[in-house]
Structures are given as C-alpha cells and as structure tokens.
C-alpha positions in Angstrom: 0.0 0.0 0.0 3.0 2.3 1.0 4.4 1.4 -2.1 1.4 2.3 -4.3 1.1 5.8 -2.5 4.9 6.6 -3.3 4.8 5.5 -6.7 1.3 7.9 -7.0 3.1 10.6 -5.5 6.1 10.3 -7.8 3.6 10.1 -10.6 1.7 13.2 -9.7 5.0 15.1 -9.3 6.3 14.2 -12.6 2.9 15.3 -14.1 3.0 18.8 -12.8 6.3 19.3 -13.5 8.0 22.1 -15.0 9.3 19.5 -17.7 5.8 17.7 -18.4 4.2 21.5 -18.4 6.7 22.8 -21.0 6.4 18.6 -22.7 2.5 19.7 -23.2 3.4 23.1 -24.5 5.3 22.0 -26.9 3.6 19.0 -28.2 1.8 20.7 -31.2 4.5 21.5 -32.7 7.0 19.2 -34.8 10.4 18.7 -33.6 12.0 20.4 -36.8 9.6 23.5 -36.4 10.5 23.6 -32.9 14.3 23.7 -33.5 13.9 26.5 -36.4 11.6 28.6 -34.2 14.0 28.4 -31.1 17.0 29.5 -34.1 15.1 32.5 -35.5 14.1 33.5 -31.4 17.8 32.7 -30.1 19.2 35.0 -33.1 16.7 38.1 -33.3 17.1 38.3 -29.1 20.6 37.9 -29.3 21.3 40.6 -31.3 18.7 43.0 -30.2 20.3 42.1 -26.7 24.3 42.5 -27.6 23.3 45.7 -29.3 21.6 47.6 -26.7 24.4 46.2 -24.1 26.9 47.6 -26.2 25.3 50.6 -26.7 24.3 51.2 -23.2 27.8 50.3 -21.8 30.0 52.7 -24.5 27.7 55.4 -23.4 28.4 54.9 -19.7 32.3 54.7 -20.9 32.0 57.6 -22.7 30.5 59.8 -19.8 33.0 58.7 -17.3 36.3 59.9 -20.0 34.3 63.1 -20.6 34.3 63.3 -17.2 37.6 62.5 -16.5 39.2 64.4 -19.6 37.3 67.8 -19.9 34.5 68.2 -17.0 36.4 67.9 -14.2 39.3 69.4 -14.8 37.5 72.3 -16.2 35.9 72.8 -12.7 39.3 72.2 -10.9 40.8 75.0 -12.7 37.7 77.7 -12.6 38.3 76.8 -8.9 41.9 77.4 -8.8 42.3 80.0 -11.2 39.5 82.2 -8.6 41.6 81.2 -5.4 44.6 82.4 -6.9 43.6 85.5 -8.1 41.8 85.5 -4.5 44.9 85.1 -2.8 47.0 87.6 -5.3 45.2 90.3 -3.8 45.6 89.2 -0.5 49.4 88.8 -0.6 49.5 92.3 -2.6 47.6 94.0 0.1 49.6 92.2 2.9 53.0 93.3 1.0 51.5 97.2 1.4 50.0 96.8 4.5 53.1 95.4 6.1 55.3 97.9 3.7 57.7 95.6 2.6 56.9 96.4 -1.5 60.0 98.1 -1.8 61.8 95.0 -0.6 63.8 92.8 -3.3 61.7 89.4 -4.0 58.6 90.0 -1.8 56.3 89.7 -4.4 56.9 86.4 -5.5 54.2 85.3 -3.9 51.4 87.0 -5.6 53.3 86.8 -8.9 53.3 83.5 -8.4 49.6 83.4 -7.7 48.8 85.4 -10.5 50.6 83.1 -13.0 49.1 80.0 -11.7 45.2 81.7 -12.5 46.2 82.6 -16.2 48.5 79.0 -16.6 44.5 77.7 -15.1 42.6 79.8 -17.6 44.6 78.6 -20.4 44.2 74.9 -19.5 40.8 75.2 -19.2 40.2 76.7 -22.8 41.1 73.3 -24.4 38.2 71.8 -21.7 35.2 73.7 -22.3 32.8 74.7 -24.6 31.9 78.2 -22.6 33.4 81.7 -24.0 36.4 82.5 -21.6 37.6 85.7 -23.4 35.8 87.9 -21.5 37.4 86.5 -18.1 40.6 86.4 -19.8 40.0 89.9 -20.3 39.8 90.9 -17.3 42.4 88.6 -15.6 44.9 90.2 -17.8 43.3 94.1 -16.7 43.4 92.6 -12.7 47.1 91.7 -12.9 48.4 94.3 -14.7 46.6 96.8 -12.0 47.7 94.9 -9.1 51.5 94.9 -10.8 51.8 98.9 -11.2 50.3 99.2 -7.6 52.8 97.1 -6.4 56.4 97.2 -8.7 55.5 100.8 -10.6 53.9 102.7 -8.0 55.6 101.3 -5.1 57.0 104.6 -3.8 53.7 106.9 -4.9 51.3 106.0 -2.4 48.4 107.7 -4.0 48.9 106.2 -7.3 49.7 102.7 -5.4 46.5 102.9 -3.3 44.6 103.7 -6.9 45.8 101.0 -8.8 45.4 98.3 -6.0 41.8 99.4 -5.2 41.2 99.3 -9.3 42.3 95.9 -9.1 40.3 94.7 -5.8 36.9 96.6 -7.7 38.1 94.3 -10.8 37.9 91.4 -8.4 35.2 91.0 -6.8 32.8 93.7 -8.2 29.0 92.3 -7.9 28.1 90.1 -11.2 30.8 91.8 -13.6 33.8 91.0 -11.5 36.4 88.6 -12.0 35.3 86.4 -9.3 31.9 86.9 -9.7 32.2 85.8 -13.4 34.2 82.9 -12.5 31.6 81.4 -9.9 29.4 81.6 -13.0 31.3 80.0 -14.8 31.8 77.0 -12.3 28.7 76.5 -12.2 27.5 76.0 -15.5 30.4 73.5 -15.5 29.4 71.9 -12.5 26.0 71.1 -14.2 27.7 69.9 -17.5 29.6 67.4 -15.0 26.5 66.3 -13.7 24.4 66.3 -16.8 28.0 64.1 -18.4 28.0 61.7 -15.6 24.3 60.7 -15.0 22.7 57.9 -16.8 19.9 59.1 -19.3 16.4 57.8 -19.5 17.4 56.8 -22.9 20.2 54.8 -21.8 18.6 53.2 -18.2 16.0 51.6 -20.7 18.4 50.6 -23.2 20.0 48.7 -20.0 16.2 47.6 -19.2 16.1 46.3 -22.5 19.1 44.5 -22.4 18.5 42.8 -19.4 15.1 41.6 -20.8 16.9 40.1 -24.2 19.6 38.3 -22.1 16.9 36.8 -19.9 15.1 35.8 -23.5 17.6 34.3 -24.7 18.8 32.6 -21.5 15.2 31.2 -21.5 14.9 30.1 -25.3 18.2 28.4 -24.6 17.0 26.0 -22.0 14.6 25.6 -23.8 15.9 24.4 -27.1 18.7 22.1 -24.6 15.2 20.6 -23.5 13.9 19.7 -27.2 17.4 18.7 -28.3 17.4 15.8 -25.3 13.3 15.0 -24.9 12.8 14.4 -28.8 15.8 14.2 -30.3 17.5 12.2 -27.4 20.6 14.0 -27.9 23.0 15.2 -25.2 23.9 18.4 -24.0 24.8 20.7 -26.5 28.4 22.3 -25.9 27.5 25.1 -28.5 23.9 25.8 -26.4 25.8 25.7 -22.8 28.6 28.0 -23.9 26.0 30.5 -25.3 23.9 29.6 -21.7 27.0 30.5 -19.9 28.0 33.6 -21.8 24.8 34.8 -21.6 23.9 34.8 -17.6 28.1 36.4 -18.0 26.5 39.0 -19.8 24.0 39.4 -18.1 26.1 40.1 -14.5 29.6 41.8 -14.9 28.4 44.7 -17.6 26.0 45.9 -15.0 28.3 45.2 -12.4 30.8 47.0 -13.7 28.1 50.0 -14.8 26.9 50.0 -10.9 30.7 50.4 -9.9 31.7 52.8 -12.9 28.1 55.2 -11.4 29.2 54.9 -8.1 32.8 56.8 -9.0 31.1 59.1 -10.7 28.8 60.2 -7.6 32.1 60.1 -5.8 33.8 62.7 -8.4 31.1 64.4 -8.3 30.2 64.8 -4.8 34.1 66.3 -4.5 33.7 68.3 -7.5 30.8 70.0 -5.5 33.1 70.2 -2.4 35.9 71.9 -4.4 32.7 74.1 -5.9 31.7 75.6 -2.2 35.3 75.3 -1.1 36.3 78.0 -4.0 33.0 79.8 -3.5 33.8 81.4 0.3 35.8 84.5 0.0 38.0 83.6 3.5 40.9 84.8 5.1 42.5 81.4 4.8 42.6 81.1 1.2 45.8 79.0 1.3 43.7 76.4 3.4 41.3 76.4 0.9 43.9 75.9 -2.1 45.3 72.9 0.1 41.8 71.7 0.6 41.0 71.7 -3.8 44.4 70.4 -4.3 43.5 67.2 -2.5 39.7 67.2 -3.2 41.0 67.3 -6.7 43.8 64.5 -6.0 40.4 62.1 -4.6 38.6 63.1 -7.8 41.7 61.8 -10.3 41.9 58.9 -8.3 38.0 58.1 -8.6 38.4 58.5 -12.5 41.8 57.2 -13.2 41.4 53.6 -13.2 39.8 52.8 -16.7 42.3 49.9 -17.6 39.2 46.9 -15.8 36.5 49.1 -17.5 37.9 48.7 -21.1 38.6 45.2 -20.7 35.0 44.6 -19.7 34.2 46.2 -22.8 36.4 44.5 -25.3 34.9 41.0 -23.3 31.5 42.2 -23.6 32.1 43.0 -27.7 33.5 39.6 -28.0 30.7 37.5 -25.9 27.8 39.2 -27.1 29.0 38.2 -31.2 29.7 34.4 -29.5 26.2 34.4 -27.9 24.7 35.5 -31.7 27.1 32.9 -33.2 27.1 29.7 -30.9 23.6 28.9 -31.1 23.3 29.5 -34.8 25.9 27.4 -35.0 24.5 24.9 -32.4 21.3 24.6 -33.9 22.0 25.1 -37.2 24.2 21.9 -37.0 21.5 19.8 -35.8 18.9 21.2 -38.4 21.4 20.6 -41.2 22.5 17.2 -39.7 19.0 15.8 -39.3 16.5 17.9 -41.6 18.0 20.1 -44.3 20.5 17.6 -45.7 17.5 15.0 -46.0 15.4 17.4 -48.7 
C-alpha cells in the first residue's frame, strides 16, 4: 500500500512538473519547427540584446572619459584659477600693508599666484565649450593693476593705493567682476559634470532592455537544450551551454561593472561639488582652501583614473555578445542541417 502511494506521489509530481508543463506546450509542434523557431528566437534576441548592451555600456564609458578628460578638470581649474587670483590680492595688500613692497623678491608670492590663474585659464580653454575671453579679459586688466600698484607705483602712495583698489573693484565687483564671473562659470560647468555623468532615461532603458533580451535568450536556450534531449535524445549541446553560460556572464559583470563605474562618478562628483563651495567662500584662509582643492581634486583623479578593468570589460563584452549571436546559430544550425535540411 506504502508502495502504491509513493509511486502515485512520484507520478503526480512528474505530471506537474515544469518538464511535463513545457512537454504539453510544446507538443503541437513538430520537432523540426521547434528547433527553427527556437534558431530564429535565439538570433533576433541575441542581437537585439548585444546591441543595446553595447550601446548602453560605450555610453556609460563615454560619460565617465568626458568626465575624466574635460568636466572635471574644467571645474578644478575655474576653482583654482579664482583662489589664486583671491589670494594675489591678499598677498598684494599684505606686501602694502606690512610695507615691505620696496623690498627685493617680496612679491613672488602674488606673482606666483597670479601666473598660476592665467596658466589655469589657459588649461581650461582646451576643456570647455563656454566663451572664456571675457574672463581672460579681465584677468589680464586685474594683474596688470595689481603689478603697477605694487612694482610701478611702489614709492607713490596715491597712485599705489589707486591702482590696488582698481584691481580689488576688478575682483570682486558684484556680477561683472572677476570672481563673480568665475563662480558663474563654475557652475555652469558643475551642471555639464553632472548632466555628463548621469545615466539618461534613454540609456537606463536601453540597460532595461538588455536585461530583458539576455533573460530571452537565457530562457529560449534552455529551452531548445530541453527539445534537443526530450525528442531528439541528444545530449547536452556544448555550442547551447557556452551561449547559456555567456549569456547569464553578460548578463552580471556589464552591469556590475556600470553600478561600480556610477558609483565613482557620484564620488567625483560629490568632490567636484566640495571643491565648488570650497572655491565659492571668499575667506581669510585662502591657502587652506587651495590645500583643501588640491586634495579634493587629487580624490577626484583617483576616482576617475582607473579605466584599464572598465575597457577590458568592454572588449569582453564585444567579444561575448557576437559568441552568444554565433554559438547557437551554430549549435542549432548543426543539428537542423544534420538531421533535416540535408534529407530534402
């Protein structure tokens, strides 16, 4: 009686399984229809999938070398180019205030500064798109005030105290100024780095739709393996498992490797910002502040630097998505031609 039940049991099992459901799915269909249907599926998904994932993964490439290339450093210069000139003021006043202007190599300082903001203008004209000439302008008006008020005019305090307080209204007049005119600037950039790094509608559903192929194809692929060995009593396909295998490979480390790629990108980003404020606060300690971008801006190159895994990634995920449109066509076509097309 025990013996009955268990063998009813093991009947009833078998009947509802998911091989007997997908057995009674099929079975309207002939074998060879089957096996051309499951080709035409396994092909059309394939390549609908490989060519969204390499679209969607050379656009997420592409944003983080724009990035890395001309957004970023374009920020990191607007910054330091308006701390320098910040700080060239300072040091020109200081040299004034403390009267040492008349002293041999006390300016070196603000010259220095001075020549790092217009070496920072001219690295940044090569980075962005936005019309610098204006601020070029009027970097080239600030420092040649600040130089006759402090090498021309050194022992004419009138003229001295004119030409410094020319430069300082050059500086940091409301909305016209130097400064002023650079925070605009940095912003605008700071929202083409953030517009360059985030990932489009357009490109989310092209990853959507990726996903969805690979998971069609993954499923069409079992399923074929299925018909191959419950009608054709065949083994396991090697062509059908490595396309199986490539395809759940696909599947994972591109979008792994997307995930990790975003997350840098936040990271650059979030110190972009950082360096953003940091440069924004007209402060007394503007060679903190310098010190503080200079290793903001370190952390940033460090987030963006390391490509070399990214591009590999890339090149593997060329390579398996033509394998996964090939070895089926190859593994089914075999079988077609072996068994079917031959025998016309």
């Amino acid at each position: 009686m025990t013996t009955v039940r268990i063998a009813s049991v093991s009947a009833s099992l078998r009947r509802y399984s998911p091989a007997a459901f997908w057995r009674r799915r099929l079975a309207p269909w002939r074998t060879r229809r089957l096996l051309e249907t499951h080709l035409l599926v396994l092909l059309l998904c394939a390549g609908v999938a490989s060519t969204a994932l390499f679209l969607s993964y050379r656009q997420t490439q592409r944003g983080a070398e724009a990035l890395a290339t001309r957004e970023a450093p374009a920020v990191q210069g607007l910054a330091g180019t308006r701390l320098a000139a910040l700080r060239a003021d300072q040091e020109a006043h200081t040299l004034v205030r403390m009267h040492l202007v008349d002293v041999a190599g006390s300016g070196e300082t603000y010259r220095s500064q001075l020549s790092a903001a217009d070496q920072g203008l001219s690295r940044i004209a090569d980075r962005t798109d936005q019309d610098l000439g204006t601020v070029m302008g009027l970097l080239n008006t600030y420092s040649t005030s600040l130089n006759l008020g402090t090498s021309i005019y050194y022992d004419q305090p009138l003229m001295r105290e004119q030409k410094l307080d020319e430069a300082h209204s050059l500086l940091t007049r409301p909305k016209v100024g130097l400064a002023p005119r650079l925070d605009d600037l940095q912003r605008t950039q700071m929202g083409h780095a953030r517009a360059t790094a985030a990932m489009g509608r357009w490109q989310r559903a092209g990853w959507w739709f990726a996903e969805l192929a690979l998971a069609a194809v993954a499923l069409t692929l079992l399923s074929a393996l299925f018909v191959l060995r419950d009608r054709c009593g065949r083994d396991w396909n090697p062509y059908l498992l490595a396309a199986l295998v490539l395809t759940v490979l696909l599947a994972v480390f591109p979008l792994l490797t997307t995930s990790a790629t975003e997350h840098d990108l936040d990271g650059a980003l979030g110190d972009l910002q950082r360096i953003t404020e940091t440069s924004g606060r007209t402060s007394a300690e503007l060679d903190t502040a310098q010190q503080r971008v200079t290793e903001l801006s370190e952390e940033v190159r460090q987030q963006l630097a390391d490509d070399t895994w990214t591009d590999r990634v890339y090149r593997a995920t060329v390579v398996g998505g033509l394998l996964v449109v090939v070895l089926p066509a190859l593994g089914l076509g075999l079988r077609l031609d072996s068994d079917y097309w031959r025998r016309r």
